[in-house]
N, CA, C and O atoms as a CHARMM CRD file, in Angstrom:
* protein
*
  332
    1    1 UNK  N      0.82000  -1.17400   0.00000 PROA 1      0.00000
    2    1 UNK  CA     0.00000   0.00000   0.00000 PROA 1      0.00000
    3    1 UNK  C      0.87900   1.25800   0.00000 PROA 1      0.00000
    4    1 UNK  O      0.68700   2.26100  -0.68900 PROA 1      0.00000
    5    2 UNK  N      1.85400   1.05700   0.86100 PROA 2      0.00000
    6    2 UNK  CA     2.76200   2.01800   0.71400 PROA 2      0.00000
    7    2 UNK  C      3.34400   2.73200  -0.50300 PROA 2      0.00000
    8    2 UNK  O      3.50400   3.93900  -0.68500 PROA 2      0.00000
    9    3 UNK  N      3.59400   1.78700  -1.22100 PROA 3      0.00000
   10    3 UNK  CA     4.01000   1.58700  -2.63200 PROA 3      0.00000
   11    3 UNK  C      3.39100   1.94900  -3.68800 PROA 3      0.00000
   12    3 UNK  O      3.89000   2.10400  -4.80200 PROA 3      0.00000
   13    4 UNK  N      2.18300   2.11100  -3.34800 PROA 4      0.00000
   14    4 UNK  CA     1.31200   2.84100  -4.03900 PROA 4      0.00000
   15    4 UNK  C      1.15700   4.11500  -4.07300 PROA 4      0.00000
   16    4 UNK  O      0.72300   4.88700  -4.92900 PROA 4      0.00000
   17    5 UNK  N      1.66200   4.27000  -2.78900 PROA 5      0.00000
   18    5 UNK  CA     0.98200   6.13400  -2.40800 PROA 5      0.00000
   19    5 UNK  C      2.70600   6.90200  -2.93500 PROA 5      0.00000
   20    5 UNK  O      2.91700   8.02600  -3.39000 PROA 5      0.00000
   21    6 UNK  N      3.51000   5.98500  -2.69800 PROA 6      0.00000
   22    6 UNK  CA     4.88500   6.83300  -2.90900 PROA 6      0.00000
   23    6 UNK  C      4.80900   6.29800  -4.89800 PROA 6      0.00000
   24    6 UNK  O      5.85600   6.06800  -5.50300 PROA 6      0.00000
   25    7 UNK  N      3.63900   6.21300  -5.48300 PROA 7      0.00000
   26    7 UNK  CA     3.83800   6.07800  -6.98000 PROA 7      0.00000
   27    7 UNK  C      2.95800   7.88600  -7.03000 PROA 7      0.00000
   28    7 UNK  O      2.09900   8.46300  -6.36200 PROA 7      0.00000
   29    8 UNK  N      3.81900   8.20500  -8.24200 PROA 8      0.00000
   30    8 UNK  CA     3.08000   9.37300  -8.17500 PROA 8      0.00000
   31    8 UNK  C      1.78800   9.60300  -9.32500 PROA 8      0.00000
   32    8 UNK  O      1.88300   9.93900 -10.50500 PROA 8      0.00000
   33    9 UNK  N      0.41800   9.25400  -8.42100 PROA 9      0.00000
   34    9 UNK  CA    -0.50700   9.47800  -9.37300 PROA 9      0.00000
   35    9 UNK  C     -0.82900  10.60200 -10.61500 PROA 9      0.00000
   36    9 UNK  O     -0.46900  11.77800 -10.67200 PROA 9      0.00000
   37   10 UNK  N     -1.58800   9.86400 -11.52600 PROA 10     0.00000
   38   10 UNK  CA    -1.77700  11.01400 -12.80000 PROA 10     0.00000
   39   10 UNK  C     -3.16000  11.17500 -13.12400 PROA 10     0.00000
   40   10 UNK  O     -3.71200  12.20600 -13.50900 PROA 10     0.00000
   41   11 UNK  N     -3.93000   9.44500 -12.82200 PROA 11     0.00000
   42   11 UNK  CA    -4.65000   9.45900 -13.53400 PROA 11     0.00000
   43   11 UNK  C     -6.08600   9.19500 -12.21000 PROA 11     0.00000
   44   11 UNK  O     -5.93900   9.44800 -11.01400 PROA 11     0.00000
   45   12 UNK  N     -7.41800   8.63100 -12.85700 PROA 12     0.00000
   46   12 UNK  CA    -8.19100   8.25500 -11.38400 PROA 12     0.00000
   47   12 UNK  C     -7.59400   7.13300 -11.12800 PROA 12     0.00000
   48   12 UNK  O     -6.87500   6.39900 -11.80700 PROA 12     0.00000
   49   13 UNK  N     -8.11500   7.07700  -9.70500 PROA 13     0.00000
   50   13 UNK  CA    -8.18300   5.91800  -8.97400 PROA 13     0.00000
   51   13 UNK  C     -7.83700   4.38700  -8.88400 PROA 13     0.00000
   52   13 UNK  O     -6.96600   3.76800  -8.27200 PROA 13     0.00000
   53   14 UNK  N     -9.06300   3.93700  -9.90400 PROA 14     0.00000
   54   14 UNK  CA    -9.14100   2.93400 -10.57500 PROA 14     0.00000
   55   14 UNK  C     -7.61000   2.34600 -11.86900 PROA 14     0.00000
   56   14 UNK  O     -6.77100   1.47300 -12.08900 PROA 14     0.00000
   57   15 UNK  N     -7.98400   3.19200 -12.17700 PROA 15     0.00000
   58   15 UNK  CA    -6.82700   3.47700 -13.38500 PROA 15     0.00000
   59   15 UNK  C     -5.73100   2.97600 -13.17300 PROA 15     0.00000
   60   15 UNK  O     -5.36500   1.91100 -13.67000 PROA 15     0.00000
   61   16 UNK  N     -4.85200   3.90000 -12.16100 PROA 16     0.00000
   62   16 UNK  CA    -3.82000   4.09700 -11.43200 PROA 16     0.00000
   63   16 UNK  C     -3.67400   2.76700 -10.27900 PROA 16     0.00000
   64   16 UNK  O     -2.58900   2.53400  -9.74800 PROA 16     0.00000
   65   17 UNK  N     -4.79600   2.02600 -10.00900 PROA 17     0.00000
   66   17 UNK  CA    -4.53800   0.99000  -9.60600 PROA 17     0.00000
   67   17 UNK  C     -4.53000  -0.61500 -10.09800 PROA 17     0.00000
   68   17 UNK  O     -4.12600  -1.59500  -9.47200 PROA 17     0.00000
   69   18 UNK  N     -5.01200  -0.55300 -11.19700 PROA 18     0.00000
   70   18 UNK  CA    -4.81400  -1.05100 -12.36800 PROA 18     0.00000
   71   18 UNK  C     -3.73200  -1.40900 -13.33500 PROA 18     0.00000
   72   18 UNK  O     -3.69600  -2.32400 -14.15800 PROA 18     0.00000
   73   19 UNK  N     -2.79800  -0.41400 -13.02800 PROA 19     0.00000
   74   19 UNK  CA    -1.77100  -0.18200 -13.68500 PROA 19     0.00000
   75   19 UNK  C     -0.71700  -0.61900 -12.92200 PROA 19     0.00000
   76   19 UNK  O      0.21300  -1.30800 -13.34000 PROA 19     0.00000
   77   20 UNK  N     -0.92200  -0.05800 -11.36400 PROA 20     0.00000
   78   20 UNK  CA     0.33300  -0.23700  -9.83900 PROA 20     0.00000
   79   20 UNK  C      0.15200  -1.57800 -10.54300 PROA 20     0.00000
   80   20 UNK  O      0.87000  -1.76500 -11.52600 PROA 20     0.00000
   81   21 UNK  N     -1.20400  -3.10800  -9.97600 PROA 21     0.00000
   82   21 UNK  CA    -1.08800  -4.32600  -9.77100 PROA 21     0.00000
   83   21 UNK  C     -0.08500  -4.88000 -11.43500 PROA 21     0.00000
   84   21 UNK  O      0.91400  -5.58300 -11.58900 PROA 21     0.00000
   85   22 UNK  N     -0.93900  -4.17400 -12.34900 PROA 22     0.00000
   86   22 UNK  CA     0.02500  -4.88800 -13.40700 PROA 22     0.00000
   87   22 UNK  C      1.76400  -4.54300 -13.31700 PROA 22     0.00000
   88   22 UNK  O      2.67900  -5.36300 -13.38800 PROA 22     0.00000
   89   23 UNK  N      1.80500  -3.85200 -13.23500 PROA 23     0.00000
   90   23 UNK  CA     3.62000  -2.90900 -12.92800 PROA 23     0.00000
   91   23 UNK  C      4.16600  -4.23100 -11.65000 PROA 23     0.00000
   92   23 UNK  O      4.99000  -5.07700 -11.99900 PROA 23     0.00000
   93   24 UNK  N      3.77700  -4.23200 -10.68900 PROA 24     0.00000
   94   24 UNK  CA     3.88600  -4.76100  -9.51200 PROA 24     0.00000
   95   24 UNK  C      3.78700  -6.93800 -10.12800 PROA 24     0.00000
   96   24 UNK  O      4.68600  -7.71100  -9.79800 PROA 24     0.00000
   97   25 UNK  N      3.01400  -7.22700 -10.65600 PROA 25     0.00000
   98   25 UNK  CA     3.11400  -8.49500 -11.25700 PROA 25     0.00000
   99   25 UNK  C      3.46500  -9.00000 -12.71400 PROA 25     0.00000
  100   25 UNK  O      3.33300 -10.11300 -13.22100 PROA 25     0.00000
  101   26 UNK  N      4.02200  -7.64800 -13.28500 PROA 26     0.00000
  102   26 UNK  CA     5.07000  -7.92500 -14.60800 PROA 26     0.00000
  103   26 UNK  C      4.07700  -8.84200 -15.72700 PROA 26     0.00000
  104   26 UNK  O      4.35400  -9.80000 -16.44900 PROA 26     0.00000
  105   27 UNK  N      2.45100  -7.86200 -15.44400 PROA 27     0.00000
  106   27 UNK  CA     1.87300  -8.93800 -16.62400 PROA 27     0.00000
  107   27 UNK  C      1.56200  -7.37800 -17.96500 PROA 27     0.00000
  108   27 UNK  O      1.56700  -6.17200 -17.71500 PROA 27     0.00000
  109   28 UNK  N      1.29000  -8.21300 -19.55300 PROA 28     0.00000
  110   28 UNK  CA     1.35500  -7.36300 -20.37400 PROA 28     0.00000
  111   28 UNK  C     -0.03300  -6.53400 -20.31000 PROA 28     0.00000
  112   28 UNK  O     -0.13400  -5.49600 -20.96500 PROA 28     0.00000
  113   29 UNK  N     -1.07900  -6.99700 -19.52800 PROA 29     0.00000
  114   29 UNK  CA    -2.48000  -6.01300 -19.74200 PROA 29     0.00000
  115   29 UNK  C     -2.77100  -6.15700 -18.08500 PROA 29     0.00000
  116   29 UNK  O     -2.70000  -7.05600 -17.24700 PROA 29     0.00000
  117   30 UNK  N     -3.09500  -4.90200 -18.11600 PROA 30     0.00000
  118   30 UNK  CA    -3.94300  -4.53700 -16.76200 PROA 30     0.00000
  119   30 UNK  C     -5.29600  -4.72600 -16.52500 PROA 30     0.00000
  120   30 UNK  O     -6.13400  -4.10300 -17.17700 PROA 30     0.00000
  121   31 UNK  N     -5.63900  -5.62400 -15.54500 PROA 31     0.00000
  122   31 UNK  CA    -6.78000  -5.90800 -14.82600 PROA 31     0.00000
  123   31 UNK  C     -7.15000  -5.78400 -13.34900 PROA 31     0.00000
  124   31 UNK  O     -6.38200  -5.82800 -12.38800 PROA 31     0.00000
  125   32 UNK  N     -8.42200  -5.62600 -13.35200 PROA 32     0.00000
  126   32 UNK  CA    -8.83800  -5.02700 -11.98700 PROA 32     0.00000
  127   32 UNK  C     -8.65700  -6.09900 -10.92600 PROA 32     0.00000
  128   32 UNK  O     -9.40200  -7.07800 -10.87400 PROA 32     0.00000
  129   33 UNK  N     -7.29000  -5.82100  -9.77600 PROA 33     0.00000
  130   33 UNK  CA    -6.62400  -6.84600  -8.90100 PROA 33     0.00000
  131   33 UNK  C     -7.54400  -6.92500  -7.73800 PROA 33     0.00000
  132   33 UNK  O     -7.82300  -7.88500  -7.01900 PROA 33     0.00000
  133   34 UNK  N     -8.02500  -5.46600  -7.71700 PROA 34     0.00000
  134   34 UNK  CA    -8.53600  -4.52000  -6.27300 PROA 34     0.00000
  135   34 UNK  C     -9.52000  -3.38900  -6.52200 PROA 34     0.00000
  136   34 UNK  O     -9.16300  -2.50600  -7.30200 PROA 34     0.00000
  137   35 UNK  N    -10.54800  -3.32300  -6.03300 PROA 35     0.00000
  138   35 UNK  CA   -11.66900  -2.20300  -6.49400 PROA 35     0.00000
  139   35 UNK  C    -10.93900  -1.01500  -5.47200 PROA 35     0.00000
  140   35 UNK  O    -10.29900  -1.31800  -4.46500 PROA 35     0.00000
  141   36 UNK  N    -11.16700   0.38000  -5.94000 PROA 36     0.00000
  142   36 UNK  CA   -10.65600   1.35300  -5.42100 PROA 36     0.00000
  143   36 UNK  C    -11.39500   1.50800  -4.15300 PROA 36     0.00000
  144   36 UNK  O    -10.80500   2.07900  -3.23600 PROA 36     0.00000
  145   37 UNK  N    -12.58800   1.09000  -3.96600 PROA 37     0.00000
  146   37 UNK  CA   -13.46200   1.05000  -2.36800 PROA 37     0.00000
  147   37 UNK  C    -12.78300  -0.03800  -1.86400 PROA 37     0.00000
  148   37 UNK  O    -11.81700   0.47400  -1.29700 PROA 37     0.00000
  149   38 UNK  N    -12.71200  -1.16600  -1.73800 PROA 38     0.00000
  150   38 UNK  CA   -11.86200  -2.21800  -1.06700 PROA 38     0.00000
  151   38 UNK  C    -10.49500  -1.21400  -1.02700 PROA 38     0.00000
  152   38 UNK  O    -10.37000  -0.68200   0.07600 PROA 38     0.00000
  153   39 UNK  N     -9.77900  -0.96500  -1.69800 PROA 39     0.00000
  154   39 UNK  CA    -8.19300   0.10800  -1.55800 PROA 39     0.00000
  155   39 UNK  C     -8.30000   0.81300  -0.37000 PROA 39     0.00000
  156   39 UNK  O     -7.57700   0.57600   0.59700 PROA 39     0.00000
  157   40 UNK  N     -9.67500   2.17700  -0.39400 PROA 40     0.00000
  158   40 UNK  CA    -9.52600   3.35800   0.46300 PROA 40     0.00000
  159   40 UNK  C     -9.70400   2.53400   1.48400 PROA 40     0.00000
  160   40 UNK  O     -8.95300   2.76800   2.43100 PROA 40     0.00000
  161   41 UNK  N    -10.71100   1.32000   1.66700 PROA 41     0.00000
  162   41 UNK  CA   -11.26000   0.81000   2.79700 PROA 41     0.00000
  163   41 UNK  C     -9.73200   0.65500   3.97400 PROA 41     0.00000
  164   41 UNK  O     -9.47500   1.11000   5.08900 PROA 41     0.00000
  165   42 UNK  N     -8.94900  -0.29100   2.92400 PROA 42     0.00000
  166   42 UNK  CA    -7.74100  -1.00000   3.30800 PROA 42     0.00000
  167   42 UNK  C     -6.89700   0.55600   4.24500 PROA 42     0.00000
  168   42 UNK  O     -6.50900   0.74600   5.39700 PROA 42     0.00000
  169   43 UNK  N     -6.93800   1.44300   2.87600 PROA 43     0.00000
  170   43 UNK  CA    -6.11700   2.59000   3.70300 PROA 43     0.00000
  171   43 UNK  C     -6.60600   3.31200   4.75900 PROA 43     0.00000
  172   43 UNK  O     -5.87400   4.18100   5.23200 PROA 43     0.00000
  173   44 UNK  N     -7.94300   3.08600   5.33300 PROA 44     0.00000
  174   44 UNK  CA    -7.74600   3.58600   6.67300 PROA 44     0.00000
  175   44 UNK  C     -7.51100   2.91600   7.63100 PROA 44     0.00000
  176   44 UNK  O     -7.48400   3.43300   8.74800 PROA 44     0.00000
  177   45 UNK  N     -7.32900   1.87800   7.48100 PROA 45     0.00000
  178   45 UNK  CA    -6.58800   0.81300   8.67800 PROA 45     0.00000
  179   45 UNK  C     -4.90200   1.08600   8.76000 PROA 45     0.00000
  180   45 UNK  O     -4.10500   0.79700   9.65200 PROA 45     0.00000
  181   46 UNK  N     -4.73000   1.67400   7.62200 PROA 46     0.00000
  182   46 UNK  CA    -3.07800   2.00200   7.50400 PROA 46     0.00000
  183   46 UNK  C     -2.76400   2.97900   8.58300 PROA 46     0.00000
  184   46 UNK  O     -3.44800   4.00000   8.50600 PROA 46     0.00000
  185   47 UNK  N     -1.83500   2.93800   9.65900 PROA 47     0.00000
  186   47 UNK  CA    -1.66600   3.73200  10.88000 PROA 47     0.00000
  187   47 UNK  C     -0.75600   4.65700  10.16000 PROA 47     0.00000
  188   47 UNK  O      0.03400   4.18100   9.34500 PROA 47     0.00000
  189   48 UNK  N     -0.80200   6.35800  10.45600 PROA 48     0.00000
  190   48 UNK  CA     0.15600   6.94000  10.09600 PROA 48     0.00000
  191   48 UNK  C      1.51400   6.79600  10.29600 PROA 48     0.00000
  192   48 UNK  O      2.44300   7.32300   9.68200 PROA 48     0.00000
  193   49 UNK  N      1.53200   5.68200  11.63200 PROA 49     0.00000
  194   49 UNK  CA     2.79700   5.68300  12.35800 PROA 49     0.00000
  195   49 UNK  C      3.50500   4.81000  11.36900 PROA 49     0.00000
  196   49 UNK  O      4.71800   4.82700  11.57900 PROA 49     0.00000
  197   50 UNK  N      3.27000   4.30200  10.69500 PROA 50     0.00000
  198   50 UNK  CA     4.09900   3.77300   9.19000 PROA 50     0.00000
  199   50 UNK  C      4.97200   4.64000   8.63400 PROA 50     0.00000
  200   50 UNK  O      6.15000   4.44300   8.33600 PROA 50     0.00000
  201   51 UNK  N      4.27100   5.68000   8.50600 PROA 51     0.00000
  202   51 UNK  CA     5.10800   7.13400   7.48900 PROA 51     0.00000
  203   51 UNK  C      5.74400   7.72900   8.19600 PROA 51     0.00000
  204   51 UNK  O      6.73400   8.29200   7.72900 PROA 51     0.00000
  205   52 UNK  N      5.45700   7.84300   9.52100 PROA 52     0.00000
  206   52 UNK  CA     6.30800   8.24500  10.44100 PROA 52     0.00000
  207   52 UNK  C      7.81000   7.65900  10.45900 PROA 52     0.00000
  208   52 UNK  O      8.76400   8.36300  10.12900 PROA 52     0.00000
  209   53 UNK  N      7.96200   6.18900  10.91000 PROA 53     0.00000
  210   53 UNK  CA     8.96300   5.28800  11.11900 PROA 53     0.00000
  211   53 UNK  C      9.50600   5.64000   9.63300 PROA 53     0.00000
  212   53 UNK  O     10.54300   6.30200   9.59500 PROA 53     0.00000
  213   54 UNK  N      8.71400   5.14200   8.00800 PROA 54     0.00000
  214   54 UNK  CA     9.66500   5.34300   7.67000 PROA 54     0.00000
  215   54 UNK  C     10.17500   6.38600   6.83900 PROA 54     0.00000
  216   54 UNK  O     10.62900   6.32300   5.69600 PROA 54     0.00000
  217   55 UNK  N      9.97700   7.64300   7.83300 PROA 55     0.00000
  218   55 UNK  CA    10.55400   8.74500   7.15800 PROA 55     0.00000
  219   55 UNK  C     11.66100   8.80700   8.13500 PROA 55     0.00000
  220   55 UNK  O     12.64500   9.40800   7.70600 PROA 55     0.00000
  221   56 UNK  N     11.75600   8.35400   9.30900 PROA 56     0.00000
  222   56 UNK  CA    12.68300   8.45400  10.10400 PROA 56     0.00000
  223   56 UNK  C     14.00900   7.14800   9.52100 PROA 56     0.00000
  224   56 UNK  O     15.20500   7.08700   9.80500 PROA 56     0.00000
  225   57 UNK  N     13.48000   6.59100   8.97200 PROA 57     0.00000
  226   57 UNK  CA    14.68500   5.55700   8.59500 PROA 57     0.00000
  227   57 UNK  C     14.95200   6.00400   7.03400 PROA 57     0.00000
  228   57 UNK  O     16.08400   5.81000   6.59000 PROA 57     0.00000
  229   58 UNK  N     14.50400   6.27000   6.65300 PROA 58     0.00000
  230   58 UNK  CA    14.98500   7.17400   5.29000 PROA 58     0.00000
  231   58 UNK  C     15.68300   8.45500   5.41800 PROA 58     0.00000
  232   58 UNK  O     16.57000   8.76000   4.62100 PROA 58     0.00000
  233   59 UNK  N     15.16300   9.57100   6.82500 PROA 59     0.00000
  234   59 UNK  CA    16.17300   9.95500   7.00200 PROA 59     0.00000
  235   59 UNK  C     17.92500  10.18100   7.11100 PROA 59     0.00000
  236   59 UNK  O     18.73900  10.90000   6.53100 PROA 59     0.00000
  237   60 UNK  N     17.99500   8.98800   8.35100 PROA 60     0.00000
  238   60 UNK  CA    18.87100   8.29100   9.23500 PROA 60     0.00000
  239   60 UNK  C     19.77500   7.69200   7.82700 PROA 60     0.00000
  240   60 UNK  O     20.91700   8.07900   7.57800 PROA 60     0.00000
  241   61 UNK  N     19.16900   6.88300   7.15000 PROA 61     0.00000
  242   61 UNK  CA    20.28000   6.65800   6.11100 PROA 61     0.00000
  243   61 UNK  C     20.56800   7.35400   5.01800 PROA 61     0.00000
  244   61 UNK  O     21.18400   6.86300   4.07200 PROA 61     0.00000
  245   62 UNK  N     20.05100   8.83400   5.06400 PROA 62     0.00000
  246   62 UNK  CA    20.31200   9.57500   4.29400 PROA 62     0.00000
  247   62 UNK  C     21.80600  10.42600   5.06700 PROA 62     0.00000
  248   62 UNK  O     22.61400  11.17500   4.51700 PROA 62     0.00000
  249   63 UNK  N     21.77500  10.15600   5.89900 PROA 63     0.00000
  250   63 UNK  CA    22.16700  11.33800   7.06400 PROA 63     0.00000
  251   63 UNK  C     23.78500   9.86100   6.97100 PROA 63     0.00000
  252   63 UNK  O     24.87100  10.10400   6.44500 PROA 63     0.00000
  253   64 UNK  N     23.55700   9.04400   7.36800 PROA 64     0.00000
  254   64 UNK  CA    24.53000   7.68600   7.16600 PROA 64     0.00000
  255   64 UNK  C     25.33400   7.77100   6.07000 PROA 64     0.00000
  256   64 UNK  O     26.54700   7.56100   6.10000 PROA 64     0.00000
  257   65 UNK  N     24.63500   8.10600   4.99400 PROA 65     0.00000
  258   65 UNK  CA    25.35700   8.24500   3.62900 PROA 65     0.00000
  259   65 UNK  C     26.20900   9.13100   3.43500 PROA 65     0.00000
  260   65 UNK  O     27.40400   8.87500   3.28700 PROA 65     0.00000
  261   66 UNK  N     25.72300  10.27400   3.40900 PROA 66     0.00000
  262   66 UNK  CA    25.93700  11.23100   3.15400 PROA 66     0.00000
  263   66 UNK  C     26.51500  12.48300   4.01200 PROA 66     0.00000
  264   66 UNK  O     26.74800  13.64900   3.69200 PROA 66     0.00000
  265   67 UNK  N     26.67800  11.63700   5.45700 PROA 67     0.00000
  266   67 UNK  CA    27.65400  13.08600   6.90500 PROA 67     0.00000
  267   67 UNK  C     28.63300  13.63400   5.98000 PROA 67     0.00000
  268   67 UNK  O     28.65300  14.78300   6.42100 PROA 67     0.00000
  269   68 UNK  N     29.67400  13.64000   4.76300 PROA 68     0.00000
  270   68 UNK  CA    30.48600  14.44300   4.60200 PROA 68     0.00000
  271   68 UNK  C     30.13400  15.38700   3.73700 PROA 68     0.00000
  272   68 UNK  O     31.02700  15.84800   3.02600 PROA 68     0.00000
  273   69 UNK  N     28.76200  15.89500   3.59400 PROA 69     0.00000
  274   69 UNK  CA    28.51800  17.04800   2.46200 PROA 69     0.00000
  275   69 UNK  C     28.88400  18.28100   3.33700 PROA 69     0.00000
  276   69 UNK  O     28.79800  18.52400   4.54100 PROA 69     0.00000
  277   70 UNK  N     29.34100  18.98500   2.20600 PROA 70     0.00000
  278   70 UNK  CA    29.54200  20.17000   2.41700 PROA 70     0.00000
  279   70 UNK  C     28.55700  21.53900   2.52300 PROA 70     0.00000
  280   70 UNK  O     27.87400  21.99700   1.60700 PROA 70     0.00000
  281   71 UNK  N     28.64500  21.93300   3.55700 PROA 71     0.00000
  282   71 UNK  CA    27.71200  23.20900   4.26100 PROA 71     0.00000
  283   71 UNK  C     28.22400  24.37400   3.89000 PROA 71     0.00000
  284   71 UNK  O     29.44400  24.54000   3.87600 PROA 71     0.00000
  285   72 UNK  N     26.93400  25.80700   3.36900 PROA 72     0.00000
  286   72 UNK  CA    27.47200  27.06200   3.59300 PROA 72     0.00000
  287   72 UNK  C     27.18300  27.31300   4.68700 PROA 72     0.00000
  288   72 UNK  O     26.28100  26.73300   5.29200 PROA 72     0.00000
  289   73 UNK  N     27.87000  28.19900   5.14300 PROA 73     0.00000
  290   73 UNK  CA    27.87500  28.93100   6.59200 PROA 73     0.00000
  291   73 UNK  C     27.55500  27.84900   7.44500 PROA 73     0.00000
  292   73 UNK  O     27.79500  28.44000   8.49800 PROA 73     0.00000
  293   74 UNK  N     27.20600  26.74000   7.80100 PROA 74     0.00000
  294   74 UNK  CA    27.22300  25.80100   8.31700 PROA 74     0.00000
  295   74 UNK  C     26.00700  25.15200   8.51700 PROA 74     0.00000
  296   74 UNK  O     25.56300  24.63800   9.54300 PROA 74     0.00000
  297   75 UNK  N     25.44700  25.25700   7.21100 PROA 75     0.00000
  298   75 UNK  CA    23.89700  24.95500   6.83400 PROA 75     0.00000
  299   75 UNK  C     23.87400  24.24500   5.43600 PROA 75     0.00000
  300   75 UNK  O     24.53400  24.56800   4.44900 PROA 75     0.00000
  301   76 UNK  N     23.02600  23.26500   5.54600 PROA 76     0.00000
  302   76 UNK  CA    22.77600  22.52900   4.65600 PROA 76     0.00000
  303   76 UNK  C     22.39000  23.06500   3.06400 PROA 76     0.00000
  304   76 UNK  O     21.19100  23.33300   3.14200 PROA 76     0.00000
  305   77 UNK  N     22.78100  23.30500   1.86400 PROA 77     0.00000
  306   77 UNK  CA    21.93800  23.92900   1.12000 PROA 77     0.00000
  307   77 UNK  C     21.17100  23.58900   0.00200 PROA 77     0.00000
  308   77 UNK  O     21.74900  23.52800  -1.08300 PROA 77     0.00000
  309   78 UNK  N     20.05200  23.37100   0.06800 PROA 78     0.00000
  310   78 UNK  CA    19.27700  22.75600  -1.02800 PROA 78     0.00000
  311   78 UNK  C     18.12500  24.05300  -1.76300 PROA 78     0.00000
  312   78 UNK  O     17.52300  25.04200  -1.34600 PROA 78     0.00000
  313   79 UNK  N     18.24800  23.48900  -2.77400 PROA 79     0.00000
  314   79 UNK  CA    17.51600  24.70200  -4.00600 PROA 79     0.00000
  315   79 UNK  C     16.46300  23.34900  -5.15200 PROA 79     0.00000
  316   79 UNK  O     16.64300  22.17400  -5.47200 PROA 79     0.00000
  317   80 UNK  N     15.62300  24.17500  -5.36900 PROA 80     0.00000
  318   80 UNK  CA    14.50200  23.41400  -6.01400 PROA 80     0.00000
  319   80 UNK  C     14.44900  24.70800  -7.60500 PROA 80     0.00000
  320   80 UNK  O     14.27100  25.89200  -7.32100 PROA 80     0.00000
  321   81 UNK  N     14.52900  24.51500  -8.35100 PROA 81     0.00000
  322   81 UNK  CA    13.37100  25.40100  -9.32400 PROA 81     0.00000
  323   81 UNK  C     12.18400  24.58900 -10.19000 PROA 81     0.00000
  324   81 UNK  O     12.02500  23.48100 -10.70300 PROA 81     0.00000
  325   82 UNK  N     11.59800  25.59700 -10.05700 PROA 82     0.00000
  326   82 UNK  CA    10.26300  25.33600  -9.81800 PROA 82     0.00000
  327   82 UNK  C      9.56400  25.86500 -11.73200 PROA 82     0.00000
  328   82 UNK  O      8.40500  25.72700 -12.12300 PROA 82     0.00000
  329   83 UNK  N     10.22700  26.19000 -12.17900 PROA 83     0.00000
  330   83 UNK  CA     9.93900  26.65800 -13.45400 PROA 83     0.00000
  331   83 UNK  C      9.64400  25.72100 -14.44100 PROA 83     0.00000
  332   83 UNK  O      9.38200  26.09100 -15.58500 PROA 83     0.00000
């Protein structure tokens, strides 16, 4: 389920889940694995404390990887454009 939500949707619902199960079982046509009401149903049983933990361990090994980057003024610096 997770895996789903970190796919970045485009299309509805259905669609988009249609597509995850085929992607996810390497078959050539997409069929309906899971109705999108059975899905949302599933996702509110999903505890936030999931995204919690693993943003904290995605952190942590980001932070693992990567301690020797270099800081201005002694701050991290990240830039996005947005154009």
């Amino acid at each position: 389920m997770i895996l789903y939500f970190l796919n970045l949707r485009k299309n509805a619902a259905q669609v988009e889940l249609d597509r995850f199960y085929k992607a996810l079982k390497n078959r050539k046509q997409a069929a309906q694995e899971i109705t999108k009401s059975a899905f949302f149903q599933a996702r509110k049983q999903l505890s936030h404390a999931a995204f919690i933990e693993l943003n904290q361990i995605i952190t942590q090994d980001f932070h693992d990887r990567f301690s020797g980057y270099q800081k201005w003024n002694g701050f991290r610096l990240c830039a996005i454009d947005g154009s």
